[in-house]
N, C-alpha and C positions, 0 to 999 in steps of 0.2 A: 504493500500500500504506500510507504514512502521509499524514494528510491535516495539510496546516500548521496549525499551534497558534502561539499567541503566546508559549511559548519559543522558538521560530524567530525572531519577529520581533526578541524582547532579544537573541538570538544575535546578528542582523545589524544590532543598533542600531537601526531602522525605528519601533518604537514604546517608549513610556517605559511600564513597571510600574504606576505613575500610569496611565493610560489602559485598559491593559486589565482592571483591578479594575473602574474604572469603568464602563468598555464592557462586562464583565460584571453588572454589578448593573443598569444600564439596557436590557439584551437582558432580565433578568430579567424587570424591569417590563414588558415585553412596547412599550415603546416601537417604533413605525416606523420607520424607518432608509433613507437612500439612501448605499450605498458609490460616491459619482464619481471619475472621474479620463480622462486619454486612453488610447489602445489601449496594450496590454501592460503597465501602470504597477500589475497585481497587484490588480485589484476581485475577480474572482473566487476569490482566493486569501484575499483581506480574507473576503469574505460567507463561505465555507464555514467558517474560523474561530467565527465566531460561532454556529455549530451546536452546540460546545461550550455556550458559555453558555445555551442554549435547552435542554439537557440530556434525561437519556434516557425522561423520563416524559411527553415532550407529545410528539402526530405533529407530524410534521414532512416537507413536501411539498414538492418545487422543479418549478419549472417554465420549463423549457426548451425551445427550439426546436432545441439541439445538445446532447448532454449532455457538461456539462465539468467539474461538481461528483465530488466524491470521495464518489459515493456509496455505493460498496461498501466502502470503506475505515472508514466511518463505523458503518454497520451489523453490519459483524463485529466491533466495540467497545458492541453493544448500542444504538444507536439506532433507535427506531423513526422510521426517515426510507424514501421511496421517491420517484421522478422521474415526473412524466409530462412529454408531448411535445408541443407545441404546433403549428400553424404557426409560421413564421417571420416575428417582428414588423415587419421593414421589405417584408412583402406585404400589403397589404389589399384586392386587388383581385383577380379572376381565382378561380373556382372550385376546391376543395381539400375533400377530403375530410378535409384535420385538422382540430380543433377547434380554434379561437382561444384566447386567451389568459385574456378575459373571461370567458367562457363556462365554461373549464373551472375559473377560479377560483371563481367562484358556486358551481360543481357541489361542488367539493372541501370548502368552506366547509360544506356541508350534511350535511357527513357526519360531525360534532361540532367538536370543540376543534382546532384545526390553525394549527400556525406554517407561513406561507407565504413560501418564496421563489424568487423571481424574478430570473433570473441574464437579463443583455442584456434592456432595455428600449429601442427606437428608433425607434416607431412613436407620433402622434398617438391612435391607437386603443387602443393598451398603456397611456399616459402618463394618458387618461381616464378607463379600466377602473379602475386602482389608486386616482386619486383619489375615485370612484365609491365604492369597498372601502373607503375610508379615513371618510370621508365617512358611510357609510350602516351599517358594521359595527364598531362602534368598539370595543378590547379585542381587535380581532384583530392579531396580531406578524404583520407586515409588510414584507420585508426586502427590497430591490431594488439593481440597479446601473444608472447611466446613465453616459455620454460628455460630460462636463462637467469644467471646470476650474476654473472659481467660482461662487458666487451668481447672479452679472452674467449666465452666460452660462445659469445654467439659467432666469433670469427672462425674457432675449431670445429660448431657444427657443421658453420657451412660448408667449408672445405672439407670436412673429415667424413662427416656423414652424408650431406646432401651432393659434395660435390660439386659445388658451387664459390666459384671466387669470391674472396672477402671485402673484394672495393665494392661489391653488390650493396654494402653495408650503407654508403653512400647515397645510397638511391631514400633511404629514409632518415627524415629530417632531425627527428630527436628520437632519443632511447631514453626511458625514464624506467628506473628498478625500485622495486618495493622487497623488503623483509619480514621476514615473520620473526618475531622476539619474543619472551617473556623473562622480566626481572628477578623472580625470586621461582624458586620449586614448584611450589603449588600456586602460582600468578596465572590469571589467564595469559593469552597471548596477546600480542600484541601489532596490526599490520602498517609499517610505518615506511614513509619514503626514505629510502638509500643515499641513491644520486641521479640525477638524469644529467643528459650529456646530449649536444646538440654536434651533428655533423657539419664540415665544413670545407667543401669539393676542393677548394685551392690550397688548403691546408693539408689535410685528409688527416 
């Protein structure tokens, strides 16, 4: 019924005011974004946040293989947002009558002005598609989560696992990491921003 906002986060100390002025003004800009971090450490909870800053005059489209975004919660506050459903990214083999991930991103794109996001990316074939998008449609807001804990480790998937050159890295405008902590023994947890790091082509 409420979908988390970044008064939640100053509530829980997780992120500084500083940050999300500015993570608002840069979603503005329609900059790319990858929210990483490990299982439960709160990406999903990050990404749909920014749904705010994308605000209620652009579509706005997720795309899922499970749906976990708040997306009714969103739309009865006047966003124009809706979900489709993909296959599931760590399948790419074996016959399925869903459409993939690529495929239905293209589609989507065609049909005007649309902020895309992309909740669990884990798939060599998912990781291509978006650079492909990045690459080939530029100006389009672009919003995704991966299973990473640094730079380091999204530079050795690429190349190690997927195969894939690491200046791809490039093609997406900021990285933002989230942790999962708790203080004492028996403390709940705790999902608090890391560091995010904005890419810089001339620099690299």
């Amino acid at each position: 019924e409420y979908p988390f906002t970044y008064p939640m986060y100053f509530f829980y100390k997780s992120v500084t005011p500083f940050f999300a002025g500015y993570d608002d003004v840069m979603v503005n800009l329609g900059n790319s974004e990858a929210v990483l971090g490990i299982k439960s450490s709160g990406k999903t909870a990050m990404t749909s946040t920014k749904i705010i800053a994308i605000g209620q005059k652009k579509r706005i489209v997720t795309i899922e293989d499970i749906e976990e975004m708040p997306i009714r919660a969103y739309r009865k506050r006047g966003f124009h947002i809706s979900t489709v459903r993909v296959k599931s990214t760590d399948i790419e083999t074996g016959r399925t009558k869903t459409i993939d991930l690529v495929t239905m991103a293209n589609a989507l794109l065609r049909m005007g002005d649309t902020a895309l996001i992309i909740n669990e990316v884990r798939s060599r074939e998912a990781v291509q598609g978006i650079i492909n998008l990045l690459n080939t449609q530029p100006g389009v807001f672009l919003l995704y989560n991966l299973h990473a804990e640094s730079l380091q480790e999204i530079q050795d998937r690429l190349e190690l696992v997927f195969g894939i050159p690491s200046v791809t890295m490039l093609s997406t405008d900021r990285y933002t990491f989230l942790t999962k902590t708790k203080f004492k023994r028996k403390s709940k947890y705790y999902r608090v921003l890391l560091s995010a790091y904005e890419s810089d082509k001339k620099e690299r």
